[in-house]
N, C-alpha and C positions, 0 to 999 in steps of 0.2 A: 232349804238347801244351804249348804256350805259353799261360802264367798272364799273360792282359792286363791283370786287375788285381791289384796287391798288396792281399795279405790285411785290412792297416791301414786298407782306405779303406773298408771296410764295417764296421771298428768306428766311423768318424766319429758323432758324434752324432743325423746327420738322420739314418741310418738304427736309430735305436734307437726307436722308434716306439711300443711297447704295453708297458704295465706292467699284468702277471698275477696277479690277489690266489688265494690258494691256499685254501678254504674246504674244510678237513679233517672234517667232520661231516657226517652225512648229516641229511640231509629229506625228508621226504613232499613230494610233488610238488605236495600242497594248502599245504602250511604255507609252501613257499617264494614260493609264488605271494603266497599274504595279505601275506606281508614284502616282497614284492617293491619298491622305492621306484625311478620313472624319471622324477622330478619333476628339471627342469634339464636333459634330454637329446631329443636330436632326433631319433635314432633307438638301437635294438637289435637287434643278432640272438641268436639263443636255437639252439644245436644241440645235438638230443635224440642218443640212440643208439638210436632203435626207432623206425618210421613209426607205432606208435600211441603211445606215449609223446608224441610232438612233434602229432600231432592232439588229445591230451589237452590238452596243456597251450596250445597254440592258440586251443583253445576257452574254456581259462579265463579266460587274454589277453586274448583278444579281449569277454569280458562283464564284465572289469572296466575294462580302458582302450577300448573304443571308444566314440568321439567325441573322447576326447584325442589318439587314433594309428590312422592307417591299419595295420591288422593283418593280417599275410598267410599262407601255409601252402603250402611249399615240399617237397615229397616224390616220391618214387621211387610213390608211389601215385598222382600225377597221370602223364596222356600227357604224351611231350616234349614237344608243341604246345601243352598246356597251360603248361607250365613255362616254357619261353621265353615263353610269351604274362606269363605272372605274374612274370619277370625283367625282361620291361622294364617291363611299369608300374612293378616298384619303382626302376629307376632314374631312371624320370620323374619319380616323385614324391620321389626323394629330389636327383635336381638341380633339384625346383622349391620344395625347401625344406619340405617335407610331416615332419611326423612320422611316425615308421616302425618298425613292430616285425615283423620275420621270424622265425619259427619254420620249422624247418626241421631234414634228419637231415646225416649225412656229407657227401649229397649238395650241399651247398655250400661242400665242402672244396675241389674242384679246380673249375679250369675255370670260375670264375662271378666278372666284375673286378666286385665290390659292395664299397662300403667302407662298415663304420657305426664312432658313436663306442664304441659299450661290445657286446662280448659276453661273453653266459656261454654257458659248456661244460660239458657234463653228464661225468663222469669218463670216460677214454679213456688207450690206449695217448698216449707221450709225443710220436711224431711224428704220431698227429693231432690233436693238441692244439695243438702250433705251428703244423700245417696251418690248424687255424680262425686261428690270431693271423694271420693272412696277410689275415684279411678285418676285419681291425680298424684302421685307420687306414691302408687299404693305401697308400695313395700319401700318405704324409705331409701329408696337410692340413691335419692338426690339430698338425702342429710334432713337436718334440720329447719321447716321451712319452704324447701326445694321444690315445692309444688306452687304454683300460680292460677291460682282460678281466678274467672272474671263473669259475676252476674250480670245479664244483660235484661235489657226490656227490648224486646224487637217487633217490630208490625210490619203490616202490608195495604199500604193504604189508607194509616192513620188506624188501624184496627191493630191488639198488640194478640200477638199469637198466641199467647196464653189464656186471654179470652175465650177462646172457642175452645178449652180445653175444661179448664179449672171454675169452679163457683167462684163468683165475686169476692163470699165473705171468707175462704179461703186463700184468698190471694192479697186480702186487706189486711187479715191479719200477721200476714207473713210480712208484707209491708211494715206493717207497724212495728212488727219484734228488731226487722234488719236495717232500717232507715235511719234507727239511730245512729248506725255506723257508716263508717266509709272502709275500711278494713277491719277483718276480723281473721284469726286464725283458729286452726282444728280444735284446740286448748278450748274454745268460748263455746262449743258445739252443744256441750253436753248441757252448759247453761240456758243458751238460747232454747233449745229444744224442748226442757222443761217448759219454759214460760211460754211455750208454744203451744203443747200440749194445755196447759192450766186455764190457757185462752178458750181452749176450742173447749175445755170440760170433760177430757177422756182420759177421767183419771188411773184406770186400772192400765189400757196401755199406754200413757202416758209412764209409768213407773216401770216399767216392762221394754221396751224403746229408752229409756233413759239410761238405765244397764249396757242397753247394747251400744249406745252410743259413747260412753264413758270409758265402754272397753273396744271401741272401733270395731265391732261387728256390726258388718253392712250385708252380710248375708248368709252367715254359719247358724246352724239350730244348735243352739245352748239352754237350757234347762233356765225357766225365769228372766229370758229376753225375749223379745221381739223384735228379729235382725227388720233394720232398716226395709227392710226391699219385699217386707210381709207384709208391711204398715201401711194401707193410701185411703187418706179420708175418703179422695169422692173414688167413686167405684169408677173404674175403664169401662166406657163406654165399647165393650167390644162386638166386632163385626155380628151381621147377621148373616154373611153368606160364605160358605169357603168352596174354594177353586184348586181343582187338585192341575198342578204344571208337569206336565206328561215330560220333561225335559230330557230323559236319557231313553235308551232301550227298554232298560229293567223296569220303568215305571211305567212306558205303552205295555209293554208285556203284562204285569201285574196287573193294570186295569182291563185287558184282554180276557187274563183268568175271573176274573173280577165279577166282571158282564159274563163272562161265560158260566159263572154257577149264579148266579142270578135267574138268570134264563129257565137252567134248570133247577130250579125251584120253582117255578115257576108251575109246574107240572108233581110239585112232589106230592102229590093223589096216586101217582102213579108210582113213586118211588119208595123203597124200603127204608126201614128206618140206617139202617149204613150211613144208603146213598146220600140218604138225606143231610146226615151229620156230616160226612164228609164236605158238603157243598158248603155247608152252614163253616164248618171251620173255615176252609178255604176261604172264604168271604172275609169273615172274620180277621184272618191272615192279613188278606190283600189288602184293608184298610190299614193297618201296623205297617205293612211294608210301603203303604203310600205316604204315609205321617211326612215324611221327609219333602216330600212336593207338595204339601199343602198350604196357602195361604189363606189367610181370613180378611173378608174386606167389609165395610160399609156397603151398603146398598150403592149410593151415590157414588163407589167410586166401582161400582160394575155397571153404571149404567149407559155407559159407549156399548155395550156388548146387548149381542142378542144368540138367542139359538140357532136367528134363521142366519146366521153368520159361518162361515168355514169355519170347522177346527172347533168350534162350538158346542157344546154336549152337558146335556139336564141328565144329572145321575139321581138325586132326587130333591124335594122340595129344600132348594134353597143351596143347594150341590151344584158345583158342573165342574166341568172337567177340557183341559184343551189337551188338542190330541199332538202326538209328538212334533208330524210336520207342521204343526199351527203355531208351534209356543214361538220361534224366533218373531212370529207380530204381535204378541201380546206382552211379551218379557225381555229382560233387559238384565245380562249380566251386573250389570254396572249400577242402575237404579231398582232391579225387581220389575214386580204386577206393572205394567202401564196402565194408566187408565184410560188413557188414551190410545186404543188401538192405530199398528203402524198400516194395517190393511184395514179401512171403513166398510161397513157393509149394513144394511139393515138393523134400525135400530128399535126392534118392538118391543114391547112389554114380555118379560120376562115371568 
């Protein structure tokens, strides 16, 4: 392929954007907070490595700065309906000048154009660490620089929360590439990144992510890159169970039609090939039209729930569904999925 731009013009100054303080110590996730000082800044974003680690620390956010900052909670525990719903407010409020603090996980590594002045990052492999710096001054507004990030180490009990996320020897060697430093800026990315990749041995994207990082693509497809936010050594451990959130009319209704051609299929010995395909689309339909109220969770964190519970419902193996009047005990504008139901009720095997 033909390289349209020379290498040199993404070292130019504008795009050096975010200077990274490297904070080598760990802290309880209490102690950080009490220290925490956002006096002088207009907004933050905060990304945990666990959906209850970043609901934790949410909550504490939000009871010691609210009335000074709109505070929000961004996770993989709300439906996408919700999330886009909670994506634009913060961009309203933060093109209308509002104070703004985001807590959030990975999930606003890719794919989300939000820019604030300062984030911290709770410890992480090295490429998503630069993946957050992406949402730090993304579009240069703030000049040369103008970005402030701060790496943390955080635990809960002397356990650091990247542990239960990340392999060891992915997290040692990201250690070892950034420990040299105490500050580093966007300029040093494409360096470090190399000798990150050369560590781990993954030479072909290694050269492929090196591109993209040189030219600050964190999540465009470009011919000969590999944007940032395609790249994760260890594979996400994702859910095994999803729960569809009945939360408005349209989506009790849609699972209404849903179960109702289920049903009848249920019988199509008796029905003509039409009938039949008609049900089969309709089905078909009402899983697309439910997309939007679906969450994915871990086993353990469905395990307060049971069927023999209200509002409770087995759509199939490894499925269920809360019914409209149920979701205000199981959901949370503000936090998403509870794991913790607000109404208890029988808790058996699922």
């Amino acid at each position: 392929y033909v390289e349209l731009s020379p290498d040199e013009l993404f070292r130019h100054p504008v795009f050096n954007r975010v200077k990274l303080h490297i904070h080598k110590q760990t802290s309880e996730l209490e102690e950080f907070v009490s220290q925490l000082e956002l006096s002088g800044i207009d907004n933050a974003l905060f990304v945990m490595n666990t959906k209850r680690s970043a609901v934790e620390l949410y909550r504490m956010i939000k009871a010691q700065y609210e009335g000074e900052f709109t505070v929000f909670c961004l996770t993989t525990l709300h439906a996408p309906a919700c999330r886009l719903a909670t994506i634009k407010r913060i961009k309203e409020a933060l093109n209308g000048h509002e104070r703004v603090i985001l807590v959030s996980t990975q999930l606003i590594e890719a794919g989300v154009d939000i820019s604030f002045c300062r984030v911290y990052r709770d410890f992480g492999p090295l490429d998503s660490i630069i993946q957050v710096a992406g949402r730090c001054n993304r579009n240069g507004e703030l000049g040369v620089l103008g970005g402030e990030m701060h790496l943390l180490r955080l635990a809960k009990d002397s356990r650091e929360y990247s542990t239960q996320v990340y392999d060891d020897y992915i997290l040692t060697k990201t250690r070892e590439i950034l420990y040299k430093h105490e500050v580093l800026e966007s300029r040093d990315f494409a360096v470090l990144i190399q000798e990150y990749y050369h560590s781990l041995e993954f030479a072909a994207e290694a050269k492929a992510i090196l591109t993209a990082i040189s030219e600050l693509n964190y999540d465009q497809d470009i011919r000969g890159q590999l944007a940032i936010d395609r790249f994760h050594i260890i594979e996400d451990q994702y859910a095994s169970l999803s729960v569809y959130i009945l939360m408005t009319d349209f989506a009790q209704q849609t699972m209404d039609q849903l179960l109702e051609a289920r049903e009848a299929l249920k019988d199509f010995g008796d029905l003509d090939e039409t009938i039949e395909l008609k049900a089969r689309l309709k089905i078909a339909r009402s899983f697309k039209n439910l997309s939007p109220f679906q969450i994915n969770l871990k086993p353990s964190e469905f395990r307060n729930y049971s069927i023999q519970m209200a509002h409770v419902n087995k759509l199939d193996e490894n499925v269920y569904y809360i019914s409209q009047e149920g979701t205000d005990k199981v959901y949370s504008c503000e936090t998403g999925f509870l794991t913790e139901p607000i109404e208890q009720g029988a808790c058996l095997s699922l």
